[in-house]
mmCIF file of the C-alpha atoms, coordinates in Angstrom:
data_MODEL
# 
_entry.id   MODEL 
# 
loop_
_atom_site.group_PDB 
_atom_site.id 
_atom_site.type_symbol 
_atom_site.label_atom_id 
_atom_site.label_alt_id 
_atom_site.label_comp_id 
_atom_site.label_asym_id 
_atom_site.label_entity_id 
_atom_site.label_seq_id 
_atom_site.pdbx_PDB_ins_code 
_atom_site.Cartn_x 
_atom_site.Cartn_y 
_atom_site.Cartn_z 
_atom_site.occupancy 
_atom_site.B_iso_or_equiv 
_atom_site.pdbx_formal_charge 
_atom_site.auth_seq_id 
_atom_site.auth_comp_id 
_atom_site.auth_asym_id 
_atom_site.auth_atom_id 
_atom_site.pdbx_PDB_model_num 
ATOM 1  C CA . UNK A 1 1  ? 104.826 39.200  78.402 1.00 0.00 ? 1  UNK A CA 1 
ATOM 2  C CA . UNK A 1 2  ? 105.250 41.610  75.527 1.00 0.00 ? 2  UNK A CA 1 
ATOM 3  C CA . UNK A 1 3  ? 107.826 40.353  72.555 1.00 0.00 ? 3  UNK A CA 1 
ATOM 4  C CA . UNK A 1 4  ? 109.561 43.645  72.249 1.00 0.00 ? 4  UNK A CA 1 
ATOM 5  C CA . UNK A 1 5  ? 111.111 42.069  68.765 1.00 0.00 ? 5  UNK A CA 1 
ATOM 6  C CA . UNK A 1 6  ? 107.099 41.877  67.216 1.00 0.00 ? 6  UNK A CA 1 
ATOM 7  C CA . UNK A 1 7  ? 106.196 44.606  68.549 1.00 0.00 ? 7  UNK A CA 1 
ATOM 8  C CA . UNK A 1 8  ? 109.421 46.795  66.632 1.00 0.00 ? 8  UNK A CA 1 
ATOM 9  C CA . UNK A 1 9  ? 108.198 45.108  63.641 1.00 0.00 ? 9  UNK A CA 1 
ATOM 10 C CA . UNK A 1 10 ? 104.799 47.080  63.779 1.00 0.00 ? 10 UNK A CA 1 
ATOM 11 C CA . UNK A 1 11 ? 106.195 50.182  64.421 1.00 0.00 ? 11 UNK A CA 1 
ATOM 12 C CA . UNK A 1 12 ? 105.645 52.423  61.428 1.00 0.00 ? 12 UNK A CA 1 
ATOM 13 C CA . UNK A 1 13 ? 106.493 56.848  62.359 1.00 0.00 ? 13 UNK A CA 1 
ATOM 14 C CA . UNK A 1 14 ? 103.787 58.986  62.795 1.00 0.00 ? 14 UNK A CA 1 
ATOM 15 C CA . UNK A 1 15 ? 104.058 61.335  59.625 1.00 0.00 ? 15 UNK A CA 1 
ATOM 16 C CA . UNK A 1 16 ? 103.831 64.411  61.839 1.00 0.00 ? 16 UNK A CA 1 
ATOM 17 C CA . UNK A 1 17 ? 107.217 63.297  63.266 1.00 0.00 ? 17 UNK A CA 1 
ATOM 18 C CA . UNK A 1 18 ? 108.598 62.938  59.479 1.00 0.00 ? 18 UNK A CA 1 
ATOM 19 C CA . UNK A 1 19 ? 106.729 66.388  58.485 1.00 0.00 ? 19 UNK A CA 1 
ATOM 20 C CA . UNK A 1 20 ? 108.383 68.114  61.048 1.00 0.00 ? 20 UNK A CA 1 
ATOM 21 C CA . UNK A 1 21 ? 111.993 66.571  60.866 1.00 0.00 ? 21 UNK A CA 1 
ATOM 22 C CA . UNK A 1 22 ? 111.534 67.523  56.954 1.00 0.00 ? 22 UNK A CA 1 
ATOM 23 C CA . UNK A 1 23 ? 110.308 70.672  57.474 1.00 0.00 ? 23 UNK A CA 1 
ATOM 24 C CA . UNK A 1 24 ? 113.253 71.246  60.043 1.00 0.00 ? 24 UNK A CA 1 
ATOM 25 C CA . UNK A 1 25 ? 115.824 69.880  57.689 1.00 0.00 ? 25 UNK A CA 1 
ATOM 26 C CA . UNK A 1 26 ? 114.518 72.389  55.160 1.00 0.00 ? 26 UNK A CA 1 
ATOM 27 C CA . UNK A 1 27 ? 114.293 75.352  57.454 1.00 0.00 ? 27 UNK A CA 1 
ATOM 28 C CA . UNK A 1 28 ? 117.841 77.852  57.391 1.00 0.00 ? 28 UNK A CA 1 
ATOM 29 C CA . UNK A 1 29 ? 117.561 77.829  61.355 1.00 0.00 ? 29 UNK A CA 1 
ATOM 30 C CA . UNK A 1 30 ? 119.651 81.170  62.255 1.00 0.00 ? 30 UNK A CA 1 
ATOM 31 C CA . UNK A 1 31 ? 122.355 79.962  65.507 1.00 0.00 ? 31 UNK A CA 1 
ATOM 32 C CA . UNK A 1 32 ? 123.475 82.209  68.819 1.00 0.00 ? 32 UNK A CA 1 
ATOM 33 C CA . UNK A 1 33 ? 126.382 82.800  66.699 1.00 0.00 ? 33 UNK A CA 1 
ATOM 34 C CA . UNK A 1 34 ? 124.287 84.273  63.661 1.00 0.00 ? 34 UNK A CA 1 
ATOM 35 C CA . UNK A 1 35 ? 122.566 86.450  66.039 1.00 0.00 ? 35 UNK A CA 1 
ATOM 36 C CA . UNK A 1 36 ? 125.617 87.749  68.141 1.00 0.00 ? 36 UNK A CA 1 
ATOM 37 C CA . UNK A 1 37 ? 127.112 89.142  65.093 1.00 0.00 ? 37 UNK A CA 1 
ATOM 38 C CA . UNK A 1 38 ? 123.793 90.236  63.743 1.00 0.00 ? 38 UNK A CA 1 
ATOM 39 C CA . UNK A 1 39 ? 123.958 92.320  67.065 1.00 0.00 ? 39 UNK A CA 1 
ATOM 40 C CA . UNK A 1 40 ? 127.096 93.275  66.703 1.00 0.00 ? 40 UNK A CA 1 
ATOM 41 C CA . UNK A 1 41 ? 126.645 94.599  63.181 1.00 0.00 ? 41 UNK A CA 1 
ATOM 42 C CA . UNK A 1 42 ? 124.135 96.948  64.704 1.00 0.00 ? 42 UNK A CA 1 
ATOM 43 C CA . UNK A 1 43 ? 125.758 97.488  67.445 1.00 0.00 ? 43 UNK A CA 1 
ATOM 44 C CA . UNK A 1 44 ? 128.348 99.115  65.595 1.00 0.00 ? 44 UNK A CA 1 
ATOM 45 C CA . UNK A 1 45 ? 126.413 100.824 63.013 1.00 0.00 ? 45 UNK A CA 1 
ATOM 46 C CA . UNK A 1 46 ? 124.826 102.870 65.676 1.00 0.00 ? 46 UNK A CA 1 
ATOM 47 C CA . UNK A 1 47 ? 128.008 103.857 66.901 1.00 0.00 ? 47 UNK A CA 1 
ATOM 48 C CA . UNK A 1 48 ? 129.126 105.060 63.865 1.00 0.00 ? 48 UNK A CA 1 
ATOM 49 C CA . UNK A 1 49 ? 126.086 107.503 63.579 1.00 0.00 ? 49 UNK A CA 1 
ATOM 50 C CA . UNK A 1 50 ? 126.135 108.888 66.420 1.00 0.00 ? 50 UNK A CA 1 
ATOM 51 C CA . UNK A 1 51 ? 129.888 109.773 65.722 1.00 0.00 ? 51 UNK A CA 1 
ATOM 52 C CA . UNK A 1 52 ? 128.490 111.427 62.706 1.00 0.00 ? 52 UNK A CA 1 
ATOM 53 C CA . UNK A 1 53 ? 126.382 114.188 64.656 1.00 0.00 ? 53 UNK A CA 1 
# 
């Protein structure tokens, strides 16, 4: 039968779990929000040029 407890105490991370959750952590992820109004932004821009001509 397997001692779950022992076995937990062997349990080290892989380091490509902790590279990626660092390199995540570091990483200035852009949201849906971010890119709605990113959108948006252009959105309107283009509007405004065209009113222009």
């Amino acid at each position: 039968m397997i001692n779950f407890d022992e076995e937990l105490k062997k349990y080290k991370p892989s380091l490509e779990v902790d590279q990626a959750e660092e390199a995540i952590q570091q990483n200035d992820l852009r949201d849906v929000i971010d890119i709605v109004e990113e959108m948006m932004q252009e959105f309107h821009n283009d509007a405004k040029q065209r009113k222009q001509f």
